[in-house]
Jmol script that loads the backbone (N, CA, C; Angstrom):
load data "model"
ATOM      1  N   UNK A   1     114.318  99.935  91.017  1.00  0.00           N
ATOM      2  CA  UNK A   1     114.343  99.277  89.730  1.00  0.00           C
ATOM      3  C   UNK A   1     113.114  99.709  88.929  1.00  0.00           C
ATOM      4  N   UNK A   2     113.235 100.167  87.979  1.00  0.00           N
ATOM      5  CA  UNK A   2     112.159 100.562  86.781  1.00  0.00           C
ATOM      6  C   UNK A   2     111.544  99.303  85.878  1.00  0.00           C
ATOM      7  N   UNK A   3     110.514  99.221  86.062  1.00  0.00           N
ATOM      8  CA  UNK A   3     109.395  97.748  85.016  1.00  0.00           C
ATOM      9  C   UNK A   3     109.744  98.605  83.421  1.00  0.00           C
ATOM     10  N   UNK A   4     108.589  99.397  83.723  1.00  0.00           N
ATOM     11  CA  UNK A   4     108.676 100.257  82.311  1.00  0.00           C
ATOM     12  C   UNK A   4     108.426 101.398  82.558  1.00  0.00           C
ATOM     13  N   UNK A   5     108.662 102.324  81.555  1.00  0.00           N
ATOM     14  CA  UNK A   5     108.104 103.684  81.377  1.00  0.00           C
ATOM     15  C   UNK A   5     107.319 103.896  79.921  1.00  0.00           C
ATOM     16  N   UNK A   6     106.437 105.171  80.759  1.00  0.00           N
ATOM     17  CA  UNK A   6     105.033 105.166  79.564  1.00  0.00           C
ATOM     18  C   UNK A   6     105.341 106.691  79.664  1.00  0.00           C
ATOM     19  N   UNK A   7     105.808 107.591  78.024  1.00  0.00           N
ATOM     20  CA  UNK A   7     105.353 108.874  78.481  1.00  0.00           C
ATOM     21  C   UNK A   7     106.419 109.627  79.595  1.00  0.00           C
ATOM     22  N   UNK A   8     107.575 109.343  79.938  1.00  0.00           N
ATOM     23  CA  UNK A   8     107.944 109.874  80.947  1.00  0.00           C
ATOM     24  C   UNK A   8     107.405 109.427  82.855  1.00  0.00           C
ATOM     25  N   UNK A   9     106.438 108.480  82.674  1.00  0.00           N
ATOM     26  CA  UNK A   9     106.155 107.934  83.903  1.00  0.00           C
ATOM     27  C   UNK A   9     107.529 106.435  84.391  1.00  0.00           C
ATOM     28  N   UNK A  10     108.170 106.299  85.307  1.00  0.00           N
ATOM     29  CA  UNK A  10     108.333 105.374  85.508  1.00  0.00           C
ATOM     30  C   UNK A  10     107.640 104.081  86.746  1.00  0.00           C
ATOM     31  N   UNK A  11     107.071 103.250  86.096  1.00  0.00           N
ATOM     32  CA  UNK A  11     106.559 102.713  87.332  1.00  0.00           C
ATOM     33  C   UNK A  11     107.427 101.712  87.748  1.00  0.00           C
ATOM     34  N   UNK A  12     107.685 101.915  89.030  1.00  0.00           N
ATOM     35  CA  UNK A  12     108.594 100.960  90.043  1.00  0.00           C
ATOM     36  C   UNK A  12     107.975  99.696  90.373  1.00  0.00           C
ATOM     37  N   UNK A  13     108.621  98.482  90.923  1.00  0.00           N
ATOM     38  CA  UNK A  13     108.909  97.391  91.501  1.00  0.00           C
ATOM     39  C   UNK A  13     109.108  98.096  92.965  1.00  0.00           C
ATOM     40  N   UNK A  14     108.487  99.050  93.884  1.00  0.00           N
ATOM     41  CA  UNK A  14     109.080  99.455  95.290  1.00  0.00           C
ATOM     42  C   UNK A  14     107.870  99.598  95.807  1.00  0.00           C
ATOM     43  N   UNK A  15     107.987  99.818  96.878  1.00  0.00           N
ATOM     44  CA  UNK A  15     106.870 100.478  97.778  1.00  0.00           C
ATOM     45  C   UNK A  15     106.669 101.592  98.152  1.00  0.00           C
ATOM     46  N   UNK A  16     107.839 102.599  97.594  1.00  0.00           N
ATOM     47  CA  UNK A  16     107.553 103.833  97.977  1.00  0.00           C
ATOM     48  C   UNK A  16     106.299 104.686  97.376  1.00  0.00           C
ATOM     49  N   UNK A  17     106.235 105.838  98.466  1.00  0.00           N
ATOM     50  CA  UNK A  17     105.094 106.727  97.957  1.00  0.00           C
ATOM     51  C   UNK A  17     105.275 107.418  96.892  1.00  0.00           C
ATOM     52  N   UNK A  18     106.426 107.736  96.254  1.00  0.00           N
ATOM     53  CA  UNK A  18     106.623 108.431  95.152  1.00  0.00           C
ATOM     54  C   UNK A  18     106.553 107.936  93.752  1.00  0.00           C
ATOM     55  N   UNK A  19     106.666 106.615  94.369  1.00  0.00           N
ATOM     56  CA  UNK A  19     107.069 105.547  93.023  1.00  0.00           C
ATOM     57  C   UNK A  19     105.822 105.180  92.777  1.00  0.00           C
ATOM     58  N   UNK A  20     104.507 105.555  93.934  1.00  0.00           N
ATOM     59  CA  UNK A  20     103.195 104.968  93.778  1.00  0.00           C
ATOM     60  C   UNK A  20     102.529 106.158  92.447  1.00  0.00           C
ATOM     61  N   UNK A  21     102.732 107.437  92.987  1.00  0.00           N
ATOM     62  CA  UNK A  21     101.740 108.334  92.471  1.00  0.00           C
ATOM     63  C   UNK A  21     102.052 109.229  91.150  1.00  0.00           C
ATOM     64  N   UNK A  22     101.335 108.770  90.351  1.00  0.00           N
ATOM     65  CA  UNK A  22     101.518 109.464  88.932  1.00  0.00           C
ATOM     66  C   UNK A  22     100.644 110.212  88.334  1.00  0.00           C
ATOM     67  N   UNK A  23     101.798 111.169  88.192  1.00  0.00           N
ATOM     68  CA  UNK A  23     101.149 112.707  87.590  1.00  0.00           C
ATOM     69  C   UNK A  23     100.217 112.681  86.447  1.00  0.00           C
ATOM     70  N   UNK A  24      99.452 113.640  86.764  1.00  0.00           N
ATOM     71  CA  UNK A  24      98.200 113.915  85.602  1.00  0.00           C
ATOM     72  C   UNK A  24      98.094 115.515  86.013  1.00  0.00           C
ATOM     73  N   UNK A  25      97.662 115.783  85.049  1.00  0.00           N
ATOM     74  CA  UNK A  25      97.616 117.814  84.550  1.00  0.00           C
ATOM     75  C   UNK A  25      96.121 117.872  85.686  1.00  0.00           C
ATOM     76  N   UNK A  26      95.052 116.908  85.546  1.00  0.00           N
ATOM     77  CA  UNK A  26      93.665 117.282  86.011  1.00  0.00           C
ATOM     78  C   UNK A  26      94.297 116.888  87.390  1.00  0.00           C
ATOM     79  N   UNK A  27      94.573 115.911  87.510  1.00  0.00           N
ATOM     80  CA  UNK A  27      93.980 114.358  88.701  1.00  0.00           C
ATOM     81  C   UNK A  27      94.891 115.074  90.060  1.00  0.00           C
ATOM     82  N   UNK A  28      94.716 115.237  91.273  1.00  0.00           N
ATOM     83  CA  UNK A  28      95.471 115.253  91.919  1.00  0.00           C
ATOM     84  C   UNK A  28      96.231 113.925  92.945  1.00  0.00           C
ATOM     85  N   UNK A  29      95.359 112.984  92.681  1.00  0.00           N
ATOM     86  CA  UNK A  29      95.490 111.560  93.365  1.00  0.00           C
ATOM     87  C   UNK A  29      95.680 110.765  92.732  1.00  0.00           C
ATOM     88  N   UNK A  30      96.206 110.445  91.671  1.00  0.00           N
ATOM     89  CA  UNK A  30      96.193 109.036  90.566  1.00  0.00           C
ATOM     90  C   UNK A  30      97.656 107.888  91.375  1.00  0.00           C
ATOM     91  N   UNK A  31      97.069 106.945  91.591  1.00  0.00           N
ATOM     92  CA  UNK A  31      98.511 106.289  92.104  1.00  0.00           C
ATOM     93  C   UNK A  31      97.872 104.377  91.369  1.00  0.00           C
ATOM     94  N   UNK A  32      99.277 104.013  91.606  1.00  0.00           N
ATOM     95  CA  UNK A  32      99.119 102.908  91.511  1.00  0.00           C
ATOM     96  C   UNK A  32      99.502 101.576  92.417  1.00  0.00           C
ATOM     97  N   UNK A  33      98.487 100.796  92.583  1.00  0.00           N
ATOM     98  CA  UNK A  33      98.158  99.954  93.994  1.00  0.00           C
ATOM     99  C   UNK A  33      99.347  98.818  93.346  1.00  0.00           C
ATOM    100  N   UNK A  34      99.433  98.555  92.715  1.00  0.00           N
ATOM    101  CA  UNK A  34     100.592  97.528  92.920  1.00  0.00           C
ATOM    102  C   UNK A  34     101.739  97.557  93.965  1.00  0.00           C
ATOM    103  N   UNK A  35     102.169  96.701  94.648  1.00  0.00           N
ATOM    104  CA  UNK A  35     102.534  96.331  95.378  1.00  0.00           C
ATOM    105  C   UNK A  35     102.229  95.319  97.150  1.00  0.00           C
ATOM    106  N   UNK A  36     101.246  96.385  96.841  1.00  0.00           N
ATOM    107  CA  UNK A  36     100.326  95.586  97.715  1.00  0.00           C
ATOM    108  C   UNK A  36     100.013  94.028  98.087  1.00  0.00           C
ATOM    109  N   UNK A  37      99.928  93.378  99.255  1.00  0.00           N
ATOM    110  CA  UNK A  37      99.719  92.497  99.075  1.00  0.00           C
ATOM    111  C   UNK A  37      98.178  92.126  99.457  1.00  0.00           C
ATOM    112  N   UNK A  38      97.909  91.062  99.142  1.00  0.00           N
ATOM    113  CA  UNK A  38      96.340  90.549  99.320  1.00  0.00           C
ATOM    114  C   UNK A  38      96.610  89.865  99.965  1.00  0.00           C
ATOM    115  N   UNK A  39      95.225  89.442 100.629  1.00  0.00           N
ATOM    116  CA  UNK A  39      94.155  88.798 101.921  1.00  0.00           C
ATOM    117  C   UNK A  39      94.992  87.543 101.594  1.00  0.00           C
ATOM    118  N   UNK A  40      94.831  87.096 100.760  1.00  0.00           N
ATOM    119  CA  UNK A  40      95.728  85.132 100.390  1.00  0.00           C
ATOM    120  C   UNK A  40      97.078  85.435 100.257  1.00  0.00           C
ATOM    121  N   UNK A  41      98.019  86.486 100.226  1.00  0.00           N
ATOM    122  CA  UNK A  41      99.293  86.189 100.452  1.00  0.00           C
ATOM    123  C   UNK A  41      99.953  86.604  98.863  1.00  0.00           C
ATOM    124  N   UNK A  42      99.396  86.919  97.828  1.00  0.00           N
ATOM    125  CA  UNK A  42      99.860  87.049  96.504  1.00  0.00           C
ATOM    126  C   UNK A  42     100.023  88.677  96.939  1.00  0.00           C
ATOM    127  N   UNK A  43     100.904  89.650  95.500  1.00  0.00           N
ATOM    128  CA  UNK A  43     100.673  90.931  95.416  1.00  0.00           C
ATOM    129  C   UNK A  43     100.211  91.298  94.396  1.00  0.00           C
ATOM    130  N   UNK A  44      99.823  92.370  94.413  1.00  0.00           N
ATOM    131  CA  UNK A  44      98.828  93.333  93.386  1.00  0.00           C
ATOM    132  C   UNK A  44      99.889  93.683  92.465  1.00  0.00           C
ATOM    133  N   UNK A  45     100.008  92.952  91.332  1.00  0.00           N
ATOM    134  CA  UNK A  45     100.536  93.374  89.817  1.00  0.00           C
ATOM    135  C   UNK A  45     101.115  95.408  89.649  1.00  0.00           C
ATOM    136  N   UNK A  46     102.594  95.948  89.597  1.00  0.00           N
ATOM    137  CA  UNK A  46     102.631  97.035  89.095  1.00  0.00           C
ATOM    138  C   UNK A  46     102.171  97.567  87.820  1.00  0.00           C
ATOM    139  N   UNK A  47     101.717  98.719  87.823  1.00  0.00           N
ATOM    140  CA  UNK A  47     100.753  99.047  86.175  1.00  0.00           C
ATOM    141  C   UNK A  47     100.121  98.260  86.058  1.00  0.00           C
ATOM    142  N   UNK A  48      98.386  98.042  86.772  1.00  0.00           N
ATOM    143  CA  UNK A  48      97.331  96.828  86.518  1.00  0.00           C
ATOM    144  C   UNK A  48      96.407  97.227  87.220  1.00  0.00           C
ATOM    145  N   UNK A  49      96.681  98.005  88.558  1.00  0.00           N
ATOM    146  CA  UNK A  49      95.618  98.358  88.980  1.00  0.00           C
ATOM    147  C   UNK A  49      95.518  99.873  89.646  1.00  0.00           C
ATOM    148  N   UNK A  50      95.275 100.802  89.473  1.00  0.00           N
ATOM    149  CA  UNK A  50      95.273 101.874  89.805  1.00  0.00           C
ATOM    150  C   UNK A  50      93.691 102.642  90.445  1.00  0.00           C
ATOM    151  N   UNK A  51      93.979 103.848  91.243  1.00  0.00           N
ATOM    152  CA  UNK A  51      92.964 104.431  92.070  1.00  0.00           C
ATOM    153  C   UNK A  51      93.143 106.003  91.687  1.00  0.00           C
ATOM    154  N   UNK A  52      92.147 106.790  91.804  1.00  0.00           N
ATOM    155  CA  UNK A  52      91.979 108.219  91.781  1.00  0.00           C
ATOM    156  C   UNK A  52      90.794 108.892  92.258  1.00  0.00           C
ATOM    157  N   UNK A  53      91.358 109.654  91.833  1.00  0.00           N
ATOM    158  CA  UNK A  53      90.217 111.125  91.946  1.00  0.00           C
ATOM    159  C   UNK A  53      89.631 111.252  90.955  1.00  0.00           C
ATOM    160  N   UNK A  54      88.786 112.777  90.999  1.00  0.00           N
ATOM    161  CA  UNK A  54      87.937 113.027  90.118  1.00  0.00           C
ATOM    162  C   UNK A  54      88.247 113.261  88.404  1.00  0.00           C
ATOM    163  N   UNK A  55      87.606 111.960  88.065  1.00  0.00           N
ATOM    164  CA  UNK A  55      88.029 111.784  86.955  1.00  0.00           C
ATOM    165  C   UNK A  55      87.342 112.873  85.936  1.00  0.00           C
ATOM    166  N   UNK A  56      86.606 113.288  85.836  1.00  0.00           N
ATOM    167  CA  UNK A  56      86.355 114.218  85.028  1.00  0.00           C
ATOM    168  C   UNK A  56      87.204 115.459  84.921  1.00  0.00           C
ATOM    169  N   UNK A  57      87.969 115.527  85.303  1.00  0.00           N
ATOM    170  CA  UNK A  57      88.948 116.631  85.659  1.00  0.00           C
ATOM    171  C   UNK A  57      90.159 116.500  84.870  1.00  0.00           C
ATOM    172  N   UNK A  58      90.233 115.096  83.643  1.00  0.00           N
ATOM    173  CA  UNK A  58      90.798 115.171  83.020  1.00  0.00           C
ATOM    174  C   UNK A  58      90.774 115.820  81.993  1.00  0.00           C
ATOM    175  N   UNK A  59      91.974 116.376  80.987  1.00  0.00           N
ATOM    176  CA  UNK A  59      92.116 117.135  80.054  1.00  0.00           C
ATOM    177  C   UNK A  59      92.778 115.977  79.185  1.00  0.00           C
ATOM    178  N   UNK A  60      93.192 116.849  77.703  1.00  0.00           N
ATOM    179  CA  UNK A  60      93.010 115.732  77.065  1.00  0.00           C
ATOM    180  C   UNK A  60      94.120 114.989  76.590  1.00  0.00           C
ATOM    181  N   UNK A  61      95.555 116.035  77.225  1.00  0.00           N
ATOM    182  CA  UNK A  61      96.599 114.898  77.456  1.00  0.00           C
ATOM    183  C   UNK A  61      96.807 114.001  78.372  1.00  0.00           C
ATOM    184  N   UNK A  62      95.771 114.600  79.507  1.00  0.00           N
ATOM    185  CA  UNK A  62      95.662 112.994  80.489  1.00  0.00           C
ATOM    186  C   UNK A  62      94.911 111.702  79.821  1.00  0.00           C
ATOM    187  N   UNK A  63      93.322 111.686  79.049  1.00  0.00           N
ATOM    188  CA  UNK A  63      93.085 111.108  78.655  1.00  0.00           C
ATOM    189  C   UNK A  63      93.906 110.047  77.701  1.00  0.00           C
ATOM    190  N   UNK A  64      94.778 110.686  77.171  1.00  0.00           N
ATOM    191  CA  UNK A  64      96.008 110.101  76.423  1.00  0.00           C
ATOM    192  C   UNK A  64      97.062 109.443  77.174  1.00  0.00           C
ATOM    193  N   UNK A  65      97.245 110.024  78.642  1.00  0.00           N
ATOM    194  CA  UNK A  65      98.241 109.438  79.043  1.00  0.00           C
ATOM    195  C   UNK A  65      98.182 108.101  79.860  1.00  0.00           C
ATOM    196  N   UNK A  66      96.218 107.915  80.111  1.00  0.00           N
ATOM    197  CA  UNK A  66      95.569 107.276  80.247  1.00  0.00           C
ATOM    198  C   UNK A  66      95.511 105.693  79.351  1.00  0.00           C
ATOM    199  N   UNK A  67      95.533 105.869  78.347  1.00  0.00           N
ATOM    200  CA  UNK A  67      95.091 105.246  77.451  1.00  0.00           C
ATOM    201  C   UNK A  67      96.555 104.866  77.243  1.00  0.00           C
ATOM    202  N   UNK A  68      97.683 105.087  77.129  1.00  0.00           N
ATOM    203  CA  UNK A  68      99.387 104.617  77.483  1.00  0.00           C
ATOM    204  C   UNK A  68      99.478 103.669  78.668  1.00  0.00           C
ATOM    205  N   UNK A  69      98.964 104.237  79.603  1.00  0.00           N
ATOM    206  CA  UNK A  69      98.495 103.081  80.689  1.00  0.00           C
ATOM    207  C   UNK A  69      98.301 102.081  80.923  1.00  0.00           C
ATOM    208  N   UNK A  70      97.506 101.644  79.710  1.00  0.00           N
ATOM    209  CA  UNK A  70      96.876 100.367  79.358  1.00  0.00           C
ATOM    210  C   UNK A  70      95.226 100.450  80.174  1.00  0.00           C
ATOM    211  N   UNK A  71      94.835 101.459  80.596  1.00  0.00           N
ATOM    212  CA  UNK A  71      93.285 102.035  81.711  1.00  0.00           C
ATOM    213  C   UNK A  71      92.389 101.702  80.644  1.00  0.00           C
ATOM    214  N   UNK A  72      91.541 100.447  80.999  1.00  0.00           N
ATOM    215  CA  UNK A  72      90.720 100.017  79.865  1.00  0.00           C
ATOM    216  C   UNK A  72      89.431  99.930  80.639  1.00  0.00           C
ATOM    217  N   UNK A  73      88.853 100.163  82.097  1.00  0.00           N
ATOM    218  CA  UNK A  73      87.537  99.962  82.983  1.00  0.00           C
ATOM    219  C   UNK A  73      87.600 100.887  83.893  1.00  0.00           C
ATOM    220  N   UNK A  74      86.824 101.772  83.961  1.00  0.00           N
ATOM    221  CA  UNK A  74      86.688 102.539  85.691  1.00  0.00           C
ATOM    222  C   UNK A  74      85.694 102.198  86.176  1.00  0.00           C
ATOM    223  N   UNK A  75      85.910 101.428  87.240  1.00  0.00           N
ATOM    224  CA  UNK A  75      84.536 101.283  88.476  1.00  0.00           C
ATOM    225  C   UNK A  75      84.374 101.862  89.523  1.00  0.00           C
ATOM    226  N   UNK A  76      83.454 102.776  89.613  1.00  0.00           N
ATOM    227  CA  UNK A  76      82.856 104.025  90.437  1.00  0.00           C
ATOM    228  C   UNK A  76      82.640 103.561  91.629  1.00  0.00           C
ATOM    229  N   UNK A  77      82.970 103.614  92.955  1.00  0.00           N
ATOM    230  CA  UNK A  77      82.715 103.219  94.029  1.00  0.00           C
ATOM    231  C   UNK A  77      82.298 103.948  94.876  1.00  0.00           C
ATOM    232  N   UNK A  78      82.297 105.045  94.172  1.00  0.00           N
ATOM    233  CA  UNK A  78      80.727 106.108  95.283  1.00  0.00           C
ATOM    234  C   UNK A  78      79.485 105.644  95.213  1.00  0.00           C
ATOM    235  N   UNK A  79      78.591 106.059  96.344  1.00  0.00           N
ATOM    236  CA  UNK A  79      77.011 106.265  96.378  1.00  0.00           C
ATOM    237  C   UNK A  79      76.506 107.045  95.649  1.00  0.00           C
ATOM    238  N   UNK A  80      75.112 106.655  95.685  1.00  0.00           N
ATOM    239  CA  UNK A  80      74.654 107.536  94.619  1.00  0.00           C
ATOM    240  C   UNK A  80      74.665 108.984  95.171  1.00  0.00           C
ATOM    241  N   UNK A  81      74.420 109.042  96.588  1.00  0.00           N
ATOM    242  CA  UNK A  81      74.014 110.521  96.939  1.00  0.00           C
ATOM    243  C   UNK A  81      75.953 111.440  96.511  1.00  0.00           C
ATOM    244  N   UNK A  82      76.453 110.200  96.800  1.00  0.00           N
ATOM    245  CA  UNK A  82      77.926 111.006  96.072  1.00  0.00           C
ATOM    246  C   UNK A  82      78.299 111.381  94.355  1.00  0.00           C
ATOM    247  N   UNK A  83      77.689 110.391  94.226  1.00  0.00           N
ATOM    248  CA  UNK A  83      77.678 111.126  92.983  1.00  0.00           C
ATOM    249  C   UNK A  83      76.815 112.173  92.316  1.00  0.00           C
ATOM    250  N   UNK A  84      75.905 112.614  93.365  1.00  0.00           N
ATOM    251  CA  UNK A  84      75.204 113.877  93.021  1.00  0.00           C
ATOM    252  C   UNK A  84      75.735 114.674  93.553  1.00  0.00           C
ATOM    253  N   UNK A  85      76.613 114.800  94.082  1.00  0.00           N
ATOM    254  CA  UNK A  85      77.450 115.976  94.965  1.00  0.00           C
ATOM    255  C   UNK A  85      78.406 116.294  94.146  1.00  0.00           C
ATOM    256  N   UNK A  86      78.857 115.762  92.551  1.00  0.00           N
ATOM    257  CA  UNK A  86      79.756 116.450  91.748  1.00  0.00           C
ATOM    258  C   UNK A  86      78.958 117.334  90.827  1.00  0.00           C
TER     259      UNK A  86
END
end "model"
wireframe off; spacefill off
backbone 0.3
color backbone group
């Protein structure tokens, strides 16, 4: 079953792996964690919370396709010594 589509993305109501991970020209890992369930028993909202890779590696129809998304915060969860390694 399809929620919505943004752009040619459809994001699913499933658990599959295919239905998780959405394409970007830079990103090779962009997916989205919805479905998931949490520690108290609720699930993680589809299109709300998403994970990736190296974000600088976007170009500037990802940035756009980004911003269709509704992607309004990125919080960096590397170390610092990792983030000197880009």
């Amino acid at each position: 079953m399809v929620e919505r589509v943004i752009e040619g993305i459809a994001l699913r109501k499933n658990n599959g792996a295919n239905a998780r991970h959405i394409r970007f020209d830079g990103l090779k890992n962009f997916r989205d964690l919805g479905g998931y369930e949490t520690a108290d028993g609720r699930t993680v909202c589809w299109g709300r919370l998403f994970r990736s890779d190296s974000l600088h590696k976007l170009t500037d129809a990802d940035h756009r396709r980004m911003r269709m998304l509704g992607v309004e915060r990125v919080i960096d969860f590397r170390s610092e010594p990792e983030k000197q390694q880009r």
